[in-house]
N, C-alpha and C positions, 0 to 999 in steps of 0.2 A: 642556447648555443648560437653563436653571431656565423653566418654561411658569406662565405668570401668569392665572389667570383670574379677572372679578370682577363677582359678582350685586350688582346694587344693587335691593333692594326697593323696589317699583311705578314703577320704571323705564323699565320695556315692552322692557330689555331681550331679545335673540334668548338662547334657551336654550342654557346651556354643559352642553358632555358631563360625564357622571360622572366622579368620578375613580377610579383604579382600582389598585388596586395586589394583587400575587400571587407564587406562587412555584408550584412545582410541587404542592406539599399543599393552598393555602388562594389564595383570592382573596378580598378584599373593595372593596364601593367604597360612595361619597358622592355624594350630590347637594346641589352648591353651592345652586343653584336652588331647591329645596327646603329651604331654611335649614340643608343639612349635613346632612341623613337619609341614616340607614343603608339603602341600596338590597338590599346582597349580601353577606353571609357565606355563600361557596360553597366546600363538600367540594369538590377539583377530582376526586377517586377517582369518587364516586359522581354528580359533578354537580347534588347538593342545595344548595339554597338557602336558608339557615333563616329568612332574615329574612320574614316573612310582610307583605304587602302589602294593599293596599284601604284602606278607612277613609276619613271624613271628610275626616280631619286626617292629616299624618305623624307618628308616633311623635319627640318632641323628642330630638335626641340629647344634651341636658341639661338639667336642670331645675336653678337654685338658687334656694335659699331665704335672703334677708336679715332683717334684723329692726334692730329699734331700742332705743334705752335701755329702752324703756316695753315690752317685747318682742312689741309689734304687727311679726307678719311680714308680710312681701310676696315673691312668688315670681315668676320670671321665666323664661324657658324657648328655645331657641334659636330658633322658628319665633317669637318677639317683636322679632327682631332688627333695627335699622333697615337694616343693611348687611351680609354676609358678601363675605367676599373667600376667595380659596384661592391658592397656592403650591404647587411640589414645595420637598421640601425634600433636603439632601444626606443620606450614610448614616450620621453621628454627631449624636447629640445636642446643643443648644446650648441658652442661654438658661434655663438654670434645670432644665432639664431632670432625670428623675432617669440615672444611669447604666447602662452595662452591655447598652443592645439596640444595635447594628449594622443597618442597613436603610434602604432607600432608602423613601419616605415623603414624603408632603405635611402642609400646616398651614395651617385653615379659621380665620377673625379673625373675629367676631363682636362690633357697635359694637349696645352698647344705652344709649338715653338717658336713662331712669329709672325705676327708678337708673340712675346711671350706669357701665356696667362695658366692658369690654372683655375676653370671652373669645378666648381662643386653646387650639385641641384639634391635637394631634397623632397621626398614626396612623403605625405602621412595620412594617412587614415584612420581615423577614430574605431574604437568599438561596435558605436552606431550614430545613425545619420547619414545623409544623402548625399555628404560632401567629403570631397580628398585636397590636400592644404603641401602647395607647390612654393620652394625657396629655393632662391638663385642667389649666389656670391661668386665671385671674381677677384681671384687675386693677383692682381697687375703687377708683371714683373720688366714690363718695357717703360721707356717716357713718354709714353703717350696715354690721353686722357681716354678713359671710358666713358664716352655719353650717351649709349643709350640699347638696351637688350630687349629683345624680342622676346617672351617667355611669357607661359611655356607654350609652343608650338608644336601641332597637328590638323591636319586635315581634317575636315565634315563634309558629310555628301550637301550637293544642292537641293536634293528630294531624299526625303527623310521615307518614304513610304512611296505608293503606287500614284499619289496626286498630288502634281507638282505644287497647287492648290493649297493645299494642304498642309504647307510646310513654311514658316512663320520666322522670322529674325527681328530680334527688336533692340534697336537701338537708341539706349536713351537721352539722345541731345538735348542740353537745358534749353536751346533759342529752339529745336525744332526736332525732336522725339520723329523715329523714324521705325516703320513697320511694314515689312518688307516679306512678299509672298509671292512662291511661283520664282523661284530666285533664278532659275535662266531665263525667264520671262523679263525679269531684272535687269541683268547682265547686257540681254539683247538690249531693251530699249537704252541703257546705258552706254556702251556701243554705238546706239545710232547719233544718241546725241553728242559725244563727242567727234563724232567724223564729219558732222557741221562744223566744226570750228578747225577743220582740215588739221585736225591733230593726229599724230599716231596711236591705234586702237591697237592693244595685243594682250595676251594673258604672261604675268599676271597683273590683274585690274579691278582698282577700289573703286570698291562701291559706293564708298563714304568715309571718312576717318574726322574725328574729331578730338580737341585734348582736354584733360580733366583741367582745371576742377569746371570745364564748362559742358561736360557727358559726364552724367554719374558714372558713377566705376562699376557697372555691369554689363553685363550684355546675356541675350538667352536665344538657342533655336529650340523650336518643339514644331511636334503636332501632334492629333488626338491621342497618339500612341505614347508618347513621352518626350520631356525636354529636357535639353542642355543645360546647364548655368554658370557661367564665368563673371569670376570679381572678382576687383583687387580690396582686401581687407585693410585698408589702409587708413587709419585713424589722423594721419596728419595729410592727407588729401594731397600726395605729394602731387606734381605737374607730370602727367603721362596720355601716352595716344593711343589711340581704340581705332580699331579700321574693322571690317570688312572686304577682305580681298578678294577674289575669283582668281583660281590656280590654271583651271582650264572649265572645257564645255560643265562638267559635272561635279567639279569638289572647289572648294572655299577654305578659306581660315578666318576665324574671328582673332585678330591679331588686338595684343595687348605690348606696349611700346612703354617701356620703365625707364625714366631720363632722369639724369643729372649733373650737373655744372661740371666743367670742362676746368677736373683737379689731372694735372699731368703726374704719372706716376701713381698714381692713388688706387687702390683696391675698391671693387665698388659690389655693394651688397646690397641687396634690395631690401628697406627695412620693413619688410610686411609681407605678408604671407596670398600668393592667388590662390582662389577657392575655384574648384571645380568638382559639379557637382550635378545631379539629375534630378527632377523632377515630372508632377503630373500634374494637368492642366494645362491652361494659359498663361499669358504675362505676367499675370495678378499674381500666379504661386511664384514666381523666380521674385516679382518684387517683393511678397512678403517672407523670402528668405535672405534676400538683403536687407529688409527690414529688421528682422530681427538680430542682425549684426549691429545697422549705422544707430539702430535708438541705444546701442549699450554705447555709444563716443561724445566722448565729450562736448563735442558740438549737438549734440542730437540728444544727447539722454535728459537732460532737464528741459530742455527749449530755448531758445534762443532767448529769451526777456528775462530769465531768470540768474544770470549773472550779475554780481554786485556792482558792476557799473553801468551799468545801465539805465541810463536816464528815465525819469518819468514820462516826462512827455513822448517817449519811443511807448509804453506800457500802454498809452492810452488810444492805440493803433490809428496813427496821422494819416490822412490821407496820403498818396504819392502822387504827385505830379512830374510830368515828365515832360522837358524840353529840346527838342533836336530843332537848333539854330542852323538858320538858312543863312551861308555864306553868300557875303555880298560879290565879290564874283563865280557865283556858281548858280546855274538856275535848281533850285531846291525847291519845287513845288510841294504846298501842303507842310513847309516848316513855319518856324516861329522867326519872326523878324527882329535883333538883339534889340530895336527900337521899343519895339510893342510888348514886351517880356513884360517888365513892369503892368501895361494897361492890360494884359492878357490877367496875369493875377485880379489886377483891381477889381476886372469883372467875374472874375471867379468865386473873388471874397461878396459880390454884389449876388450872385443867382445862388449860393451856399457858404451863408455866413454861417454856417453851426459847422463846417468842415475845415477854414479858412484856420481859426487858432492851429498853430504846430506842425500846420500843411509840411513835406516833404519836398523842396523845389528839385529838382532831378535837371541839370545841366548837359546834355549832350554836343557834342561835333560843335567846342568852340574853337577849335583848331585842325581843319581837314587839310595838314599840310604835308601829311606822308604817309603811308598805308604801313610804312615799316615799324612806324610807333604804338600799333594797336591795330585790334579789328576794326576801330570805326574811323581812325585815322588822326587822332588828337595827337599837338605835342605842343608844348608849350614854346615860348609868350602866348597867350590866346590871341586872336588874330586883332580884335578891338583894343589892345594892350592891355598888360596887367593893372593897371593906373586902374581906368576908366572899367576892367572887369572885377576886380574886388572894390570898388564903389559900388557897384552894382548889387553884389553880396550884401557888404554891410546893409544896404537898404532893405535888401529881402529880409534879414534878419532885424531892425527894425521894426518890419511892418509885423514881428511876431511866427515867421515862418523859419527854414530850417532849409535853407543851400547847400544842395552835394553837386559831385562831381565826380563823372564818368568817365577815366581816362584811359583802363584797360592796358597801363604800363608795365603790364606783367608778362605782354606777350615780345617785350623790345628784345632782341635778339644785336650780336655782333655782325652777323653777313645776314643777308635776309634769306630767305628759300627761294625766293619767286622770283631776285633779281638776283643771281650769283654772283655779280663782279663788283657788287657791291658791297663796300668794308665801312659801317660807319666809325670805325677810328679814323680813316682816312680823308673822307666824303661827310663830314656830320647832315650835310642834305644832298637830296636827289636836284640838281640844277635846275632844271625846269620844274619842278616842283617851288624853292624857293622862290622863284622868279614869278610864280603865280600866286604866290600868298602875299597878301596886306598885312604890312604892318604898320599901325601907328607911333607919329613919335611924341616924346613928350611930352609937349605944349599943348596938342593935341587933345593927350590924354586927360588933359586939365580940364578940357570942356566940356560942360554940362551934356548928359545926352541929350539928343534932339533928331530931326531930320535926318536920313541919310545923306553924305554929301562926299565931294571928292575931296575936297583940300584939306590938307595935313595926311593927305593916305601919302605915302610913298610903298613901290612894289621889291622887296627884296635884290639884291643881286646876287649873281650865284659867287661862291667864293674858288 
């Protein structure tokens, strides 16, 4: 028998019970009442609670963000909501659902009037096992784009136990894996160091955020007593942000940030399920609980060299060589000179001739001409022109090696975040930027590398 319960906001409704669902490892529950805040993510071993309590306000267990043609946003959040209703629901998935969790499970409806949306979140819990499986869909009844939900959201203490010490966040960025203890010890020094650079310090304040697919899609707090574990189950590694916030002195949110493309009018459903779930140990057990998800995915379950197109020479593990090109107007100490690239190889092939077949040449910052194009700042013409830089390839590959390129074009955005008055429909570059990039013409390009020199450079104008 399906139990129906349903908050109508300023009502004066009588207060409905949490909902609550568990197995023997994990319990968690919601309060309707509350606009669907997360009350309980409880270890049932240890009896810990991680959701931390108090505050003004309850922690929204969603926040999206919409926007318009003119891309003036507006954000909306689940305690905005005019009505929520709640259901149990049965143990398979329906309605768009993504596949593959089993669990018996309720579904909270959330009527917001404007915009106009209608969320509906799902939570499920298996029979057994350590984890409970969260789905968020949106169905957008304005003209505006949904790009991007906050989900699912709740609070965690910054000390899990009696020593601040004691209490661990790991976050795993692929350039630089972060592991964080004593998290107002944190805060503080974070704090200090932003108020050097005479910025405004106030809560709330990231500790750090990074976007997949360059942070694996997890994150974990513990200490000796028991840990958290949040992750997104996502098989096709869509593009999404992971933060660590600071709310105030004492509680935090490990924030999970679900994006995509700016479809105006479009309903937007999160195609994958977040896992939230508890464990015992260190880092080591939350990674070998994502573990045992990412080796069932496509990309993961056989290994990377084991697809049918796959060259041989990849099989036969090439060395990787890596090039970050020192622009000729920039002092770049400790780079590669685009002169010396070539003799740089020759003498590589000279002191390990058994590594030199099939090398990997790895091409960095041939064009630092805008930060907006990527993390490292590439955008094309390459600054020595196209001519004179795929001459350069064909040779490398000649000489029996293998030329890539590093261009990071995945993070090009329409406005940038950092410069907001910036539209590149409007501005395709930053002025003073183009004005500082070489480019070669033509005639130029024709000629053999050699010597650095000035003639034939000319310096951009801005347009």
């Amino acid at each position: 028998m399906k139990i129906l319960c349903a908050i109508l906001v300023g009502a004066g409704l009588a207060a409905a019970a949490e909902l609550e669902l568990k197995n023997s490892a994990i319990a968690v529950r919601v309060d309707p009442e509350a606009h669907g805040a997360i009350t309980a993510i409880v270890d049932r071993a240890s009896g810990r609670n991680f959701v931390a309590r108090g505050g003004a306000r309850p922690t929204p267990l969603y926040t999206i963000t919409l926007a318009d043609d003119k891309h003036q946003k507006t954000t909306v959040d689940s305690t905005q909501a005019r009505s929520v209703t709640a259901r149990t629901i049965g143990p398979e998935g329906r309605g768009g659902q993504p596949p593959a969790v089993i669990g018996q499970g309720f579904e909270l409806r959330f009527i917001h009037e404007n915009p106009a949306l209608t969320v509906r979140v799902t939570v499920r819990v298996p029979a057994m096992g350590p984890l409970s499986y969260w789905w968020l869909n949106a169905e957008n009844k304005s003209p505006l784009a949904v790009i991007r939900a906050v989900f699912p959201g709740f609070a965690v203490p910054q000390v899990l136990g009696g020593d601040p010490d004691d209490t661990v966040v790991i976050f795993p960025n692929a350039n630089n894996s972060q592991r964080y203890w004593n998290l107002p010890q944190e805060f503080k020094y974070a704090f200090q160091q932003r108020r050097k650079t005479e910025a405004p310090v106030a809560w709330p304040f990231r500790l750090c955020s990074a976007l997949a697919p360059d942070v694996v899609q997890m994150m974990a707090l513990y200490d000796r007593a028991a840990g958290l574990y949040l992750a997104s189950y996502d098989d096709k590694v869509n593009v999404k942000e992971y933060s660590v916030e600071g709310l105030d002195a004492t509680a935090m949110r490990l924030n999970m940030a679900h994006l995509q493309p700016w479809l105006f009018g479009e309903d937007f459903a999160i195609p994958y399920y977040t896992a939230i779930g508890v464990f015992h140990g260190d880092w080591t057990e939350a990674a070998e609980i994502y573990r045992a998800w990412a080796t069932r995915q496509p990309w993961c379950a056989r290994g990377t060299l084991a697809a049918k197109d796959t060259p041989e020479w990849i099989k036969r593990y090439p060395v990787h060589l890596r090039f970050m090109l020192k622009h000729p107007v920039r002092n770049d100490p400790g780079r590669t000179e685009w002169d010396k690239l070539l003799d740089k190889l020759e003498e590589f092939g000279r002191d390990y001739p058994e590594l030199k077949p099939d090398a990997m040449v790895n091409i960095v910052d041939y064009d630092p001409g805008g930060f907006w194009a990527g993390f490292y700042g590439e955008r094309w013409p390459a600054w020595m022109g196209d001519q004179a830089f795929a001459a350069r390839v064909r040779e490398i590959k000649r000489r029996g090696m293998h030329p890539s390129l590093e261009p990071f074009g995945w993070h090009l955005t329409l406005q940038d975040e950092y410069r907001p008055d910036y539209d590149l429909r409007k501005k395709p570059f930053f002025p003073d930027l183009l004005a500082n990039t070489l480019m070669w013409d033509e005639e130029d390009a024709r000629r053999p590398a050699g010597p650095a020199r000035t003639g034939g450079v000319r310096r951009g104008r801005a347009p």
